[in-house]
PDB file of N, CA, C and O in Angstrom:
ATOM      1  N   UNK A   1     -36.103 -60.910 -35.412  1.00  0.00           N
ATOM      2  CA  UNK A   1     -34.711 -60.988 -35.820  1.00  0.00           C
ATOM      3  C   UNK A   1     -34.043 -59.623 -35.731  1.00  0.00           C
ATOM      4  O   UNK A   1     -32.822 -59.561 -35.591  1.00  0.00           O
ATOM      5  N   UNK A   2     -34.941 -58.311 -35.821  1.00  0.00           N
ATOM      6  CA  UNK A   2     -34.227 -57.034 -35.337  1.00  0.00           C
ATOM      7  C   UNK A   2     -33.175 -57.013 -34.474  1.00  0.00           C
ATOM      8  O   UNK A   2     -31.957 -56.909 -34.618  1.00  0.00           O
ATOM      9  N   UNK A   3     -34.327 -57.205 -33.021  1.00  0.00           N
ATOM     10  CA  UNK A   3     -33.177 -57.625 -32.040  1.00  0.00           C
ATOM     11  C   UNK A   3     -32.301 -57.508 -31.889  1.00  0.00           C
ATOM     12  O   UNK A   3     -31.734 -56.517 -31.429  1.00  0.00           O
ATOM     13  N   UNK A   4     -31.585 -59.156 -32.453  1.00  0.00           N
ATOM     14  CA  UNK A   4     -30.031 -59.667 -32.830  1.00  0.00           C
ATOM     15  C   UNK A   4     -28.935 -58.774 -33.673  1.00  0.00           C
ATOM     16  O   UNK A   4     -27.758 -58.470 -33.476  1.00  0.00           O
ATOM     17  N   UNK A   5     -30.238 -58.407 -35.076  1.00  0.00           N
ATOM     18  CA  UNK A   5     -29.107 -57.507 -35.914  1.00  0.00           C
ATOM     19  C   UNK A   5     -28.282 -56.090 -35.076  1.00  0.00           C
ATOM     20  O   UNK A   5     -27.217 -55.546 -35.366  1.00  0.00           O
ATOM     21  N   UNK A   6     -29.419 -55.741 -33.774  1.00  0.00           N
ATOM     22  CA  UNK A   6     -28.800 -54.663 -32.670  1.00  0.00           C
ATOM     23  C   UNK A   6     -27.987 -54.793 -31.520  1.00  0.00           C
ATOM     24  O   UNK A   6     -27.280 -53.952 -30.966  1.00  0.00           O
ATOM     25  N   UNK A   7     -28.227 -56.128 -31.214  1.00  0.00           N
ATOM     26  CA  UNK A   7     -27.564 -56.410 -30.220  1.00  0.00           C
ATOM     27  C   UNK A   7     -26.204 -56.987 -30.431  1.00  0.00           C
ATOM     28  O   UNK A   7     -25.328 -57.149 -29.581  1.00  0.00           O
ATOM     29  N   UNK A   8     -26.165 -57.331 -31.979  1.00  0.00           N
ATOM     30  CA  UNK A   8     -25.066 -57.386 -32.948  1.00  0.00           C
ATOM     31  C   UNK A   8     -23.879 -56.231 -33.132  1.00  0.00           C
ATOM     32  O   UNK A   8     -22.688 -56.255 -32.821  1.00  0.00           O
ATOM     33  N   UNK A   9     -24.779 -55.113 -33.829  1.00  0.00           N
ATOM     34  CA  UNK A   9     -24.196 -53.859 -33.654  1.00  0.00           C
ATOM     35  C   UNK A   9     -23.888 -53.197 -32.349  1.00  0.00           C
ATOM     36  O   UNK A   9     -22.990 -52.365 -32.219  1.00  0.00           O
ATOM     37  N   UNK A  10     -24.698 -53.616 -31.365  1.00  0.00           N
ATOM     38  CA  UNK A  10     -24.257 -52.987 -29.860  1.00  0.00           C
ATOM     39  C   UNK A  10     -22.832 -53.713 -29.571  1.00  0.00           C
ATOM     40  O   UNK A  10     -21.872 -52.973 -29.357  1.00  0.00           O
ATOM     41  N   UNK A  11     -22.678 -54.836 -29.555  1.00  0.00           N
ATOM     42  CA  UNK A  11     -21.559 -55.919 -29.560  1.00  0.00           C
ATOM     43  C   UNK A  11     -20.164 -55.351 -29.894  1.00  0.00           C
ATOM     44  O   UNK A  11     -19.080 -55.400 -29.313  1.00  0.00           O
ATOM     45  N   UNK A  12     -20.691 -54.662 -31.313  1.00  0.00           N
ATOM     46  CA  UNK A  12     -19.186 -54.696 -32.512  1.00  0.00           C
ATOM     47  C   UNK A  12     -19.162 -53.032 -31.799  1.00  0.00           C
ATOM     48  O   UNK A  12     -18.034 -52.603 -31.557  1.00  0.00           O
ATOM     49  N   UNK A  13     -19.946 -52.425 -31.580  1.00  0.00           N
ATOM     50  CA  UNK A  13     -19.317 -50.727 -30.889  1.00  0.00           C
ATOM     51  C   UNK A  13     -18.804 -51.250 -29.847  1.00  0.00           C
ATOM     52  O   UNK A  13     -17.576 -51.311 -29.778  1.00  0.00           O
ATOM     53  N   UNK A  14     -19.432 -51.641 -29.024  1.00  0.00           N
ATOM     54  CA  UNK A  14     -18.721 -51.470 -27.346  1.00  0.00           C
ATOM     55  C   UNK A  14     -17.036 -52.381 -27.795  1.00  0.00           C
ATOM     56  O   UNK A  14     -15.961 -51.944 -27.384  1.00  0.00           O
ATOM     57  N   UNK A  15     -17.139 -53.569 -28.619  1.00  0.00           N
ATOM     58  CA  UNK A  15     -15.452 -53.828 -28.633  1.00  0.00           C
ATOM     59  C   UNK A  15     -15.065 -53.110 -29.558  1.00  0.00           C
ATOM     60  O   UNK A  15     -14.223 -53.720 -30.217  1.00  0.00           O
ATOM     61  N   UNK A  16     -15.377 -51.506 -30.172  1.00  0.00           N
ATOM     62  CA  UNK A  16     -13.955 -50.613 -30.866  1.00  0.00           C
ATOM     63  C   UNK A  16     -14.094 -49.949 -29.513  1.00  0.00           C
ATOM     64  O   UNK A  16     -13.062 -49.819 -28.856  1.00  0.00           O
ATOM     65  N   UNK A  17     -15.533 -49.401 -28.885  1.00  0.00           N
ATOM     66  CA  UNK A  17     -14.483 -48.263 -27.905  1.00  0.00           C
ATOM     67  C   UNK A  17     -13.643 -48.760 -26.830  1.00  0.00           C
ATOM     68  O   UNK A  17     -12.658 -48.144 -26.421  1.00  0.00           O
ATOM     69  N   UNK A  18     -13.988 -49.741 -26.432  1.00  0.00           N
ATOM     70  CA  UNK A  18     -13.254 -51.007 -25.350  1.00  0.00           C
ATOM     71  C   UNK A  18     -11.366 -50.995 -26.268  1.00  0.00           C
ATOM     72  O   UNK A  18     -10.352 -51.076 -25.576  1.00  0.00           O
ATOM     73  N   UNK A  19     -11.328 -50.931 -27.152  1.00  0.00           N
ATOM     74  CA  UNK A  19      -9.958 -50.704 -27.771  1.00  0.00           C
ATOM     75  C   UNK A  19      -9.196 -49.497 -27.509  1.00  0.00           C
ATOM     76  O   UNK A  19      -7.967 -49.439 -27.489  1.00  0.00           O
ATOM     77  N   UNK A  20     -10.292 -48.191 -27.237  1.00  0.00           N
ATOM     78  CA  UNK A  20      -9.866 -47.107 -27.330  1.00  0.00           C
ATOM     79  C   UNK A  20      -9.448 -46.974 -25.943  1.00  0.00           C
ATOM     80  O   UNK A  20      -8.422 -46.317 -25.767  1.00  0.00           O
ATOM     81  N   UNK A  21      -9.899 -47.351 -25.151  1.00  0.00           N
ATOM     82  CA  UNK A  21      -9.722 -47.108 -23.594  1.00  0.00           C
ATOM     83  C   UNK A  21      -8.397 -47.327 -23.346  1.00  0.00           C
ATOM     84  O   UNK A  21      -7.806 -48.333 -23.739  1.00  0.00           O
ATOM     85  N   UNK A  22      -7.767 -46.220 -22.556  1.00  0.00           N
ATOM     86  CA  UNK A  22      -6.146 -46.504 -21.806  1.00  0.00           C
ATOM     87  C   UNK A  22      -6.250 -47.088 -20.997  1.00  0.00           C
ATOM     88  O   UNK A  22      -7.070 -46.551 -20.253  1.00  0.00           O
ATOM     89  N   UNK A  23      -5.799 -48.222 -20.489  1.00  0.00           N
ATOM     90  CA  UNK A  23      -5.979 -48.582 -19.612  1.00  0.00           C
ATOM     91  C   UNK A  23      -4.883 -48.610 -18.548  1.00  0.00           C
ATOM     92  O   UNK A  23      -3.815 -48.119 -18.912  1.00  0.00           O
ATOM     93  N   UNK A  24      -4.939 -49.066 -17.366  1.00  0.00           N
ATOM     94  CA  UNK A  24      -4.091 -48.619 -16.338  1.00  0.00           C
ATOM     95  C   UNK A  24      -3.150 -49.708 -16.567  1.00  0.00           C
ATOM     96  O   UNK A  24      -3.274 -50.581 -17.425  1.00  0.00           O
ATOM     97  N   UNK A  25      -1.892 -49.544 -15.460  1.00  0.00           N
ATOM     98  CA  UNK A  25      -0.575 -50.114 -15.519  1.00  0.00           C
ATOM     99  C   UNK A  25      -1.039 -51.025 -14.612  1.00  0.00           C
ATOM    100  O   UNK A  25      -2.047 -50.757 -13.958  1.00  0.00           O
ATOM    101  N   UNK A  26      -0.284 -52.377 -14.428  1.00  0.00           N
ATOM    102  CA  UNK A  26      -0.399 -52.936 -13.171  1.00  0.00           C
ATOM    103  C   UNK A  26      -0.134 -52.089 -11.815  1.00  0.00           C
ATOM    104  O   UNK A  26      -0.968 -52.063 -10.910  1.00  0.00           O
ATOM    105  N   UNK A  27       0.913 -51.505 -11.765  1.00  0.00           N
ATOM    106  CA  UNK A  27       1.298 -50.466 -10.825  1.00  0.00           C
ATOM    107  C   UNK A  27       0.548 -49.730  -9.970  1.00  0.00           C
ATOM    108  O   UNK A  27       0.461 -49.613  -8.748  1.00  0.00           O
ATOM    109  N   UNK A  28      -0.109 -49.142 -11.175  1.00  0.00           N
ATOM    110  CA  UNK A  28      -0.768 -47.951 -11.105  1.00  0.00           C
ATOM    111  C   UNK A  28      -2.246 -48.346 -10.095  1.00  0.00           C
ATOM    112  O   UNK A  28      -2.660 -47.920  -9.017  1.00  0.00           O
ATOM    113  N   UNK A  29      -2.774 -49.436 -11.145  1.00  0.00           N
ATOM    114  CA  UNK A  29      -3.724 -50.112 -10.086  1.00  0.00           C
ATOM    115  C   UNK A  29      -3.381 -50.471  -8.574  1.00  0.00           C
ATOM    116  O   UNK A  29      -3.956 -49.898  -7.648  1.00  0.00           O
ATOM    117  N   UNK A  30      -2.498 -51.366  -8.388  1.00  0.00           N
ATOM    118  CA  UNK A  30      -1.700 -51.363  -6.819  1.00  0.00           C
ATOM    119  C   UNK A  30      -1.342 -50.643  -6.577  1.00  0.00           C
ATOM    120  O   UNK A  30      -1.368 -50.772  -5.353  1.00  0.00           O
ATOM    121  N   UNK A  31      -0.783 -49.479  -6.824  1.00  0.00           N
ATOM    122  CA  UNK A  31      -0.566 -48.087  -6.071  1.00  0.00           C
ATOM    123  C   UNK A  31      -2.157 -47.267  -5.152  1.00  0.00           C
ATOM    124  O   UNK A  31      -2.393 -46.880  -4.007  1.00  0.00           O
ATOM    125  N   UNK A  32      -2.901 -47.334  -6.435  1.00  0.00           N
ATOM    126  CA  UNK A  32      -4.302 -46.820  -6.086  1.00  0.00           C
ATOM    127  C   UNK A  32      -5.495 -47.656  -5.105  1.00  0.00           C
ATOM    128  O   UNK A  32      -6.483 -47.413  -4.412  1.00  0.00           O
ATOM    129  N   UNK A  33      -4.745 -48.681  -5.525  1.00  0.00           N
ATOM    130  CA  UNK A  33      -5.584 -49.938  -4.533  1.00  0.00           C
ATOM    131  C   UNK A  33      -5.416 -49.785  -2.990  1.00  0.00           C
ATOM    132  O   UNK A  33      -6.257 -49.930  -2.103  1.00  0.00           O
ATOM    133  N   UNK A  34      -3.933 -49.410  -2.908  1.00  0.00           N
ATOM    134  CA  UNK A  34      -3.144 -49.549  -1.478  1.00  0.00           C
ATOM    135  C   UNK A  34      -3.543 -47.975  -1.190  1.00  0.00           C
ATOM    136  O   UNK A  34      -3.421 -47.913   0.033  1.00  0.00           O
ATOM    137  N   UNK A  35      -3.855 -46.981  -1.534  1.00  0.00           N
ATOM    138  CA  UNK A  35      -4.068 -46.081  -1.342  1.00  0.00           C
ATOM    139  C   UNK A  35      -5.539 -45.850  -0.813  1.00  0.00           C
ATOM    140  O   UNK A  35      -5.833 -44.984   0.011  1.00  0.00           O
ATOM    141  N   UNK A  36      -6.519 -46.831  -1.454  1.00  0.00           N
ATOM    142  CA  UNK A  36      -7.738 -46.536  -0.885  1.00  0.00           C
ATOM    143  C   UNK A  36      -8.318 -47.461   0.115  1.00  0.00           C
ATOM    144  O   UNK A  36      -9.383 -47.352   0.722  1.00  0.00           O
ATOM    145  N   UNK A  37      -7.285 -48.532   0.181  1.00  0.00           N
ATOM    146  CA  UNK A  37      -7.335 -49.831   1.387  1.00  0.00           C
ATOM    147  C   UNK A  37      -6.871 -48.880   2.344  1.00  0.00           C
ATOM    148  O   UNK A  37      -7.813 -48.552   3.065  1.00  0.00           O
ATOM    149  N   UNK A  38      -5.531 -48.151   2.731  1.00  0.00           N
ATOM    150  CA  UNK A  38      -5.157 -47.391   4.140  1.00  0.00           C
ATOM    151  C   UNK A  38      -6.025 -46.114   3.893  1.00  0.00           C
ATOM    152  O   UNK A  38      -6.482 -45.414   4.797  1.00  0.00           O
ATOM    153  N   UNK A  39      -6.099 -46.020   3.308  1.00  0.00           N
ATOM    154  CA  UNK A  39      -7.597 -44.860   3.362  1.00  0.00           C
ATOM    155  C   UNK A  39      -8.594 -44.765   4.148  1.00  0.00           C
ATOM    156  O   UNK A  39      -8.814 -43.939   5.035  1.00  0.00           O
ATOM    157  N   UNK A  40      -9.500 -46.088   3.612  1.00  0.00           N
ATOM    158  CA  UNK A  40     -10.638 -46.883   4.470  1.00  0.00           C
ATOM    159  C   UNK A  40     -10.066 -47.529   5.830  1.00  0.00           C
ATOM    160  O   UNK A  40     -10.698 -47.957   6.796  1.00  0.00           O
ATOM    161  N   UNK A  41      -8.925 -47.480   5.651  1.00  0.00           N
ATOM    162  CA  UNK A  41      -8.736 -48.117   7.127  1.00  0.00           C
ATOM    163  C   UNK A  41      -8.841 -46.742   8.022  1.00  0.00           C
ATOM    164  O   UNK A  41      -9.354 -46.809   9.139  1.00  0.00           O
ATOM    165  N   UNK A  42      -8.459 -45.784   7.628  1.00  0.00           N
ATOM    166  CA  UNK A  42      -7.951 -44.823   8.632  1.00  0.00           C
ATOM    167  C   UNK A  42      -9.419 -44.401   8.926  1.00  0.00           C
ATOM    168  O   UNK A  42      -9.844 -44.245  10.071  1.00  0.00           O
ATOM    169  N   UNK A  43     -10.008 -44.265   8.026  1.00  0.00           N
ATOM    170  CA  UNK A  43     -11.455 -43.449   7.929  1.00  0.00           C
ATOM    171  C   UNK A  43     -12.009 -44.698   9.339  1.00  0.00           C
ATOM    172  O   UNK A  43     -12.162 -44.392  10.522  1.00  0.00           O
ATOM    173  N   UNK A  44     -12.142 -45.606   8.935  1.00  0.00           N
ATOM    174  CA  UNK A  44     -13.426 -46.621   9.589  1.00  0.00           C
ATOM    175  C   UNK A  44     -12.153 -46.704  11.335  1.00  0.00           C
ATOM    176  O   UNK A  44     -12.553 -47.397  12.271  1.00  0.00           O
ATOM    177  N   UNK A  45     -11.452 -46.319  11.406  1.00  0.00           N
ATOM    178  CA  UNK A  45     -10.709 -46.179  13.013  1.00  0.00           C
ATOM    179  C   UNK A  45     -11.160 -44.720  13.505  1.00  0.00           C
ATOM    180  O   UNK A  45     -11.537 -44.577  14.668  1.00  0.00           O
ATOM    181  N   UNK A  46     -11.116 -43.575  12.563  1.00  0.00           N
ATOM    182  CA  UNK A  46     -11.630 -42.495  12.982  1.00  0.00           C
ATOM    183  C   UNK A  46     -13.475 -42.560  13.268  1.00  0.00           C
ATOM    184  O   UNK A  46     -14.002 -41.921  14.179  1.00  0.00           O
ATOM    185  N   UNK A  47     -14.039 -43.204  12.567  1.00  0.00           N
ATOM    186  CA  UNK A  47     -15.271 -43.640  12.639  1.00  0.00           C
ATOM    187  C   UNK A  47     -15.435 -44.337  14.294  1.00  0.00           C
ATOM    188  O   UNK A  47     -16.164 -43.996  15.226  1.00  0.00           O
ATOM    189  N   UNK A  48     -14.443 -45.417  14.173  1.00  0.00           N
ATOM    190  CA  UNK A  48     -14.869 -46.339  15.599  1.00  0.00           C
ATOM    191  C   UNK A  48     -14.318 -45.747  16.918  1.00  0.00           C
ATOM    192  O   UNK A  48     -14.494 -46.322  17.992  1.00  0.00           O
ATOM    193  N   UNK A  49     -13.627 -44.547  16.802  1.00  0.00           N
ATOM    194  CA  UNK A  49     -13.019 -44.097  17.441  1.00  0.00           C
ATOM    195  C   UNK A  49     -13.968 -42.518  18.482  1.00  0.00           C
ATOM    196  O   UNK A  49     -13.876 -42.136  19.648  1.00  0.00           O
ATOM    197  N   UNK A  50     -14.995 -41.916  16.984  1.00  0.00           N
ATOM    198  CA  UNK A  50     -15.955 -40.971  17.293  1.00  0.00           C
ATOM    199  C   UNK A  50     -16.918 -41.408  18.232  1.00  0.00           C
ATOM    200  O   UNK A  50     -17.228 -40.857  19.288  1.00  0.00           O
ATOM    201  N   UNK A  51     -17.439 -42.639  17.654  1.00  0.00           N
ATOM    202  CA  UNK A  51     -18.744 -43.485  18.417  1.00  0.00           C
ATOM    203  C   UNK A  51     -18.224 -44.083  19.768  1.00  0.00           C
ATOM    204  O   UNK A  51     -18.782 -43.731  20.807  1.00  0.00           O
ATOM    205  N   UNK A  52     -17.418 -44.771  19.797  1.00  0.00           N
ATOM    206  CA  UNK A  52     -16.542 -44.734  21.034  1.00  0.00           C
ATOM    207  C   UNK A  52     -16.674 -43.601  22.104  1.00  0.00           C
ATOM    208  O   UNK A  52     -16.890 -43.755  23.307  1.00  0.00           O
ATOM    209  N   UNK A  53     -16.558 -42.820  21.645  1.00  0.00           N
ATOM    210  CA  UNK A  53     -16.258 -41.391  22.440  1.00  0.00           C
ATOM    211  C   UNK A  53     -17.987 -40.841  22.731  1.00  0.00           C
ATOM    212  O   UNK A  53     -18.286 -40.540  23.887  1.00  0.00           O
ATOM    213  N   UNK A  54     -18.729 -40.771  21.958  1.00  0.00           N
ATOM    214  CA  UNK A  54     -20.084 -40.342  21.867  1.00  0.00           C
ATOM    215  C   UNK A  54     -20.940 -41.627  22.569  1.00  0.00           C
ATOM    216  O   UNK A  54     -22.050 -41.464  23.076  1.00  0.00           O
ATOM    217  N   UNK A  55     -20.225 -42.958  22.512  1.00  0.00           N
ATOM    218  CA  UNK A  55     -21.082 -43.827  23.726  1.00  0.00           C
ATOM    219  C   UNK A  55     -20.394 -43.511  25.056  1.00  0.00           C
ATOM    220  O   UNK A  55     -21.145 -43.761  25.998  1.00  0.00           O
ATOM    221  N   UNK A  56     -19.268 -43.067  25.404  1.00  0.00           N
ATOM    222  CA  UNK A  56     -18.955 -42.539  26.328  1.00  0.00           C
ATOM    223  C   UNK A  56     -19.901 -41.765  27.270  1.00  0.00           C
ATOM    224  O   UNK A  56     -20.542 -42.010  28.292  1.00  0.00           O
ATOM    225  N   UNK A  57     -19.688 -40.707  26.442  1.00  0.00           N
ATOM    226  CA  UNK A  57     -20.416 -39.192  27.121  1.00  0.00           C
ATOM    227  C   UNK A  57     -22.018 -39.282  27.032  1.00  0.00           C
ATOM    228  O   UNK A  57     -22.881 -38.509  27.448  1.00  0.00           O
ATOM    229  N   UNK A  58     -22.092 -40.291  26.459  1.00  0.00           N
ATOM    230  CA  UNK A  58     -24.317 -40.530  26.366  1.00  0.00           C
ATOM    231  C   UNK A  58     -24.218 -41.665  27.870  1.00  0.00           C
ATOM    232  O   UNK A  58     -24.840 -41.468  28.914  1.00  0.00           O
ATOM    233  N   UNK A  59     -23.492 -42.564  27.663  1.00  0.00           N
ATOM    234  CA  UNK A  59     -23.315 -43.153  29.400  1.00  0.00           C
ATOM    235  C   UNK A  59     -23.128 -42.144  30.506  1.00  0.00           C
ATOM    236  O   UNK A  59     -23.638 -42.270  31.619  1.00  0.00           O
ATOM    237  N   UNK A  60     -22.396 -41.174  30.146  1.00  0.00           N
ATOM    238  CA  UNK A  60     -22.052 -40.248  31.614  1.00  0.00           C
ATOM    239  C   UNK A  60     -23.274 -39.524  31.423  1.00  0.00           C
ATOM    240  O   UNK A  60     -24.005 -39.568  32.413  1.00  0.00           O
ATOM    241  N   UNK A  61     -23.752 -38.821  30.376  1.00  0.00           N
ATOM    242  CA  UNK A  61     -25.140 -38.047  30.670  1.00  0.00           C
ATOM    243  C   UNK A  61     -26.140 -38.805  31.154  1.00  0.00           C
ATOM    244  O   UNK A  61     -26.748 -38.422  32.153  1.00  0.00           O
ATOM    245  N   UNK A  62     -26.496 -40.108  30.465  1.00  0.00           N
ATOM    246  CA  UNK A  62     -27.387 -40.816  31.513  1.00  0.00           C
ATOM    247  C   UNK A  62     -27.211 -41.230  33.183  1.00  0.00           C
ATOM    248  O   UNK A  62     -28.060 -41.381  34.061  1.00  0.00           O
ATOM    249  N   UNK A  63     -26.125 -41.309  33.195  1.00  0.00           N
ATOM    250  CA  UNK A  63     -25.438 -41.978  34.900  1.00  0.00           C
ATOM    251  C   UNK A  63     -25.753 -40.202  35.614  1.00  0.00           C
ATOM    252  O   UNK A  63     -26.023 -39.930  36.784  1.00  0.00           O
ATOM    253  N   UNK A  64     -25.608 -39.311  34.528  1.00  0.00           N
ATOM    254  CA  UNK A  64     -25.932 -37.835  35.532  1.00  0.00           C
ATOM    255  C   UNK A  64     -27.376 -37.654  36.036  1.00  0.00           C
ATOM    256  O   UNK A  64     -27.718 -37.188  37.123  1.00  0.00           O
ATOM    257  N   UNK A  65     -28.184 -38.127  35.006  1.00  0.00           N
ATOM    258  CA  UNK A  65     -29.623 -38.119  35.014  1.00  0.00           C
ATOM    259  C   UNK A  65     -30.377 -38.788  35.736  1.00  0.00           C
ATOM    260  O   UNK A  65     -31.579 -38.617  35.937  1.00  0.00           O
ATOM    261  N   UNK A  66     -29.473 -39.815  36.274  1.00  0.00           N
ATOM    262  CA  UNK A  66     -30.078 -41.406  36.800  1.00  0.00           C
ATOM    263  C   UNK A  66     -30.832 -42.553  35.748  1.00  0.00           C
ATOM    264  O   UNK A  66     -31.191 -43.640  36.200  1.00  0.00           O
ATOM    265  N   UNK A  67     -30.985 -42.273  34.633  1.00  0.00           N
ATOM    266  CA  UNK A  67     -31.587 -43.083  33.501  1.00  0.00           C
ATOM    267  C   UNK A  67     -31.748 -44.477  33.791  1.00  0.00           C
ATOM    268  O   UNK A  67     -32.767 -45.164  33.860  1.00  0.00           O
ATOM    269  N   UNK A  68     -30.544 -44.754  33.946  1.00  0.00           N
ATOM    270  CA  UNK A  68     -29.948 -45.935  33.999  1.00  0.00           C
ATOM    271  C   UNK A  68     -28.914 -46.596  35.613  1.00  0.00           C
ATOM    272  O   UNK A  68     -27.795 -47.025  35.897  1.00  0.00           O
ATOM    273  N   UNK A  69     -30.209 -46.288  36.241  1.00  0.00           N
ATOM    274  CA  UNK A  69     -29.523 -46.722  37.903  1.00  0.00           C
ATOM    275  C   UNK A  69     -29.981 -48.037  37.703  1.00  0.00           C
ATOM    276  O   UNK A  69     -29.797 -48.893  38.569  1.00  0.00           O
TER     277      UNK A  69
END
């Protein structure tokens, strides 16, 4: 029955500090949301954009080498 009497008390802390927490605006969240959505977008185009370029030039070094006749 320990346990319970703790997992009781774990219960009743986490909902006062859960009270204490500021929490964000709707806004604020969709501001930050849209901020890290065109974020990740830009990142993962600069990403597909590197490898792109680096399968490029590993095709022309092999086609120099004959690797791949």
């Amino acid at each position: 029955m320990k346990w319970w009497n703790r997992l009781r008390t774990f219960i009743q802390e986490v909902t006062v500090e859960t009270k204490k927490v500021t929490w964000p605006s709707k806004e604020e969240v969709l501001s930050t949301t849209t901020v890290v959505v065109i974020a990740s977008f830009i990142f993962g185009l600069y990403l597909f954009f590197c490898d792109l370029i680096f399968l490029v030039l590993r095709d022309k070094i092999f086609q120099l080498f004959g690797v791949f006749s």
